[in-house]
N, C-alpha and C positions, 0 to 999 in steps of 0.2 A: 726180685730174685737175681740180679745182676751185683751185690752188694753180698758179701758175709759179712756178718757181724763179730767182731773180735772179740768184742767186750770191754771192760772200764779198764782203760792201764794207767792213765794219771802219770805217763812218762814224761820226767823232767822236773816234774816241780811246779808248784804254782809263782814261783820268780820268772821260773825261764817264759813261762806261756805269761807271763805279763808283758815282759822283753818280747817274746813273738808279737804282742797282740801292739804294743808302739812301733814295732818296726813294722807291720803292715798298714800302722793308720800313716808314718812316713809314707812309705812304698805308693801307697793307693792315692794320697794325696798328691804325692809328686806327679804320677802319670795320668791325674786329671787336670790339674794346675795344667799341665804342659799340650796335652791333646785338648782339652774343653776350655780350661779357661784363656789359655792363651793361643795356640795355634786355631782352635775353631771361630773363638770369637775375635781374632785378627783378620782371619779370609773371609767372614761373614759381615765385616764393613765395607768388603769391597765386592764380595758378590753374592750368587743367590746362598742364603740360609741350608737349604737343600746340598748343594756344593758340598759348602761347610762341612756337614754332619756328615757324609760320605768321604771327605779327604782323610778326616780327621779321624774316624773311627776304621779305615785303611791303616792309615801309618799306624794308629791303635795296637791293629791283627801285625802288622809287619815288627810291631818290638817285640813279639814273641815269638818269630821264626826260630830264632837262635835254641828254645826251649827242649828241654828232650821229652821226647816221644811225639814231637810236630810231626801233622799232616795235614791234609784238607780241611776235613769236619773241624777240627779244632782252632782252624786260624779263621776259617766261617764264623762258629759261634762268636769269637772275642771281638769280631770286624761289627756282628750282630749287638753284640756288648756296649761296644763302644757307639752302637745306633743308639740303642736305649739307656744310655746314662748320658747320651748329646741330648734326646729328647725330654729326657728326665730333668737335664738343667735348666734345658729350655721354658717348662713350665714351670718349674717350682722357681724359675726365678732366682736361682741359687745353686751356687756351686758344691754347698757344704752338706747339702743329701748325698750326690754323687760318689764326694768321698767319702760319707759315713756308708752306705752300699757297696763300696767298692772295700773298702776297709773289713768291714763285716760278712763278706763273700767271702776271701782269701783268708783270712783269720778262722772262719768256720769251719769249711773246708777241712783247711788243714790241722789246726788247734785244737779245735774241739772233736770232728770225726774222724781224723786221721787217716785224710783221703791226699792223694796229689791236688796242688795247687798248679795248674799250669805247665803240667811234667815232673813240678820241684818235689820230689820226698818231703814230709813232714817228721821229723824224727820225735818230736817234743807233741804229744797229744793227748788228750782228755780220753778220747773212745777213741776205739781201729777199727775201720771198715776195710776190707780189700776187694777189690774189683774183681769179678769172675772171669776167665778167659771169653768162655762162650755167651758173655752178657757184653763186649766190649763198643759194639755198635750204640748201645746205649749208653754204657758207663762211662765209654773214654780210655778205656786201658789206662796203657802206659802215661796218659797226656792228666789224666783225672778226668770229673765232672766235667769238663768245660768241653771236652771232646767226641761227648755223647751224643745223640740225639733227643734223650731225657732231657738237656739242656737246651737244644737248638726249641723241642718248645716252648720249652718253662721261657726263654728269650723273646720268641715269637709273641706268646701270650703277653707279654710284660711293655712289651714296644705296644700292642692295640691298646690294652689300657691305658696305659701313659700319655696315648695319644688321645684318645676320648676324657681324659682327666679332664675339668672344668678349670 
């Protein structure tokens, strides 16, 4: 109940939300490349692994200060994010899940249900969701999904599995 549903608008085209959907598989790639593949696993030769995954999923939350509608809960959950797509690498051994997840979060999001990606508007999308005023401790408002508490679990629950993963 934090959620209306708009309905099918299919705004843009299906060229433009292909162009969305390559410019977030860049986007998500770039800022895993840069946090997991390189900046975690350079501090992680030289000290604890744990470190690692905390500096990295920090600076993570801190590239999105600049976002609008930034505030606590929201730069929590991406800091949380950036736990579980370090621990995500971690196991699968691979860095090219993190960015198909990472690619496929922000693309969904926004492309397909026409919610904020991180503050950012989505103007080009499949369906429109809009967030409720009086649902925002969940939804995220201004910030989107990512600033919820709906999200701070679905993150929570997703780091213990990940972590029990075999």
């Amino acid at each position: 109940g934090t959620l209306n549903y708009e309905g099918v608008v299919f705004k843009g085209g299906v060229g433009l939300i292909v162009l969305f959907f390559l410019g977030f598989v860049l986007q998500g790639m770039n800022e895993e490349v840069i946090c997991r593949g390189y900046f975690m696993n350079s501090l992680a030769s030289r000290r604890p692994i744990i470190l690692a995954i905390i500096a990295n999923s920090v600076i993570f939350g801190l590239m999105h200060m600049m976002n609008s509608g930034v505030a606590v809960l929201p730069i929590v959950n991406i800091i949380l994010v950036g736990v579980f797509f370090s621990v995500f690498m971690l196991k699968s051994d691979s860095i090219w899940g993190v960015c198909a997840i990472h690619t496929m979060w922000n693309f969904v999001q926004g492309n397909f249900y026409g919610i904020k990606v991180s503050g950012m508007d989505m103007s080009t999308s499949i369906l429109k969701f809009n967030p409720t005023i009086d649902g925002a401790l969940f939804n995220g408002g201004k910030f989107g999904l990512e600033g919820g508490l709906a999200v701070t679990a679905v993150i929570v629950i997703s780091i213990i599995f990940t972590l029990l993963w075999k």
